[in-house]
C-alpha positions as CSV (number, residue, x, y, z in Angstrom):
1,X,0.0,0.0,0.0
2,X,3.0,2.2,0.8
3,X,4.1,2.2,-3.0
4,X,0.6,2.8,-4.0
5,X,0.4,5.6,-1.8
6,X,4.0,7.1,-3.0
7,X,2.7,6.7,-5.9
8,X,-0.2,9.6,-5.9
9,X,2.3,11.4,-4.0
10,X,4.2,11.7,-7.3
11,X,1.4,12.8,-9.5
12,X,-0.3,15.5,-6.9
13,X,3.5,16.7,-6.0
14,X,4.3,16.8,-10.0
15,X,8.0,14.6,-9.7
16,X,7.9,13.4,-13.3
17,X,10.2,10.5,-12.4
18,X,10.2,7.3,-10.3
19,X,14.4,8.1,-9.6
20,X,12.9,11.6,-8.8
21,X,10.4,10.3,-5.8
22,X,12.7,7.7,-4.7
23,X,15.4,11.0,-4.0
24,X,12.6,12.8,-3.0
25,X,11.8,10.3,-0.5
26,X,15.3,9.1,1.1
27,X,15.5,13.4,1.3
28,X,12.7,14.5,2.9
29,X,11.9,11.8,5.7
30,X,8.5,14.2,6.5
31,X,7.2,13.1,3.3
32,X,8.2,9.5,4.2
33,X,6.4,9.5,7.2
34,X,2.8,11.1,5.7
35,X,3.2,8.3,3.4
36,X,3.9,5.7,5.7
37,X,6.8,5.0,5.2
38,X,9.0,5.0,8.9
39,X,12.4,5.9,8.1
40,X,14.1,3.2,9.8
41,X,12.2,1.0,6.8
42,X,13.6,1.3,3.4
43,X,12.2,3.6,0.4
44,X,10.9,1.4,-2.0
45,X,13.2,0.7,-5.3
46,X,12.2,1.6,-9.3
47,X,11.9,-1.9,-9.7
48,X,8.9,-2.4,-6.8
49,X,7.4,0.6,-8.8
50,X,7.7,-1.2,-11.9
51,X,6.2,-4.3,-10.6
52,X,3.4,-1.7,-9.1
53,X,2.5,-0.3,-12.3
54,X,2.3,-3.3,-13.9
55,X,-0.1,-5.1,-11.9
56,X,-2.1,-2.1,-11.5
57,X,-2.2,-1.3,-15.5
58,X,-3.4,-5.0,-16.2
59,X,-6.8,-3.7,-13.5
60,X,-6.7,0.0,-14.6
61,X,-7.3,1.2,-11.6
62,X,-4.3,3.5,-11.3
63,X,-6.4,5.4,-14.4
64,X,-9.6,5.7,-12.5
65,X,-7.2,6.5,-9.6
66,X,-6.3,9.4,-11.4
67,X,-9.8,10.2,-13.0
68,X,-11.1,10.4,-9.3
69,X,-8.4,12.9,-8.2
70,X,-9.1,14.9,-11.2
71,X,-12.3,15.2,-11.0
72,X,-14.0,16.7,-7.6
73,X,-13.2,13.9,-5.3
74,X,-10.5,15.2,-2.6
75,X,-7.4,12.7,-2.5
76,X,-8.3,11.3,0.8
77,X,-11.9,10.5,-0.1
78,X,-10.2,8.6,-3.3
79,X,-7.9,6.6,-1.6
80,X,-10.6,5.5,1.1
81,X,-12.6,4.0,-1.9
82,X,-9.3,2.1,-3.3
């Protein structure tokens, strides 16, 4: 779920790379917390976020992920429903 949550991180914080997030999240250990993430654990590699998207993409629900935050639905409402 971490990854998952990470993952929205990266679209609502605009980090157009997966090697961008993963610095971003071994840097700010603030942002590793809210996504819970404790900083004794480890930040999760491009190759976990590869094997994320891909399982996600064969259900499509990272697009209607996305769709939801888009649309009027608040982030936290749209990851309660996921």
């Amino acid at each position: 779920m971490q990854g998952f949550i990470t993952y929205f991180i990266r679209y609502i914080e605009r980090i157009p790379t997966i090697k961008g997030l993963i610095k971003r999240l071994n840097d700010d250990f603030i942002l590793k917390l809210n996504c819970g993430i404790l900083v004794s654990d480890s930040t999760p590699s491009e190759a976990a976020y590869s094997r994320l998207v891909t399982k996600r993409s064969e259900s499509d629900i990272l697009e209607k992920s996305f769709d939801m935050i888009d649309g009027d639905m608040p982030i936290v409402e749209a990851l309660k429903i996921l």
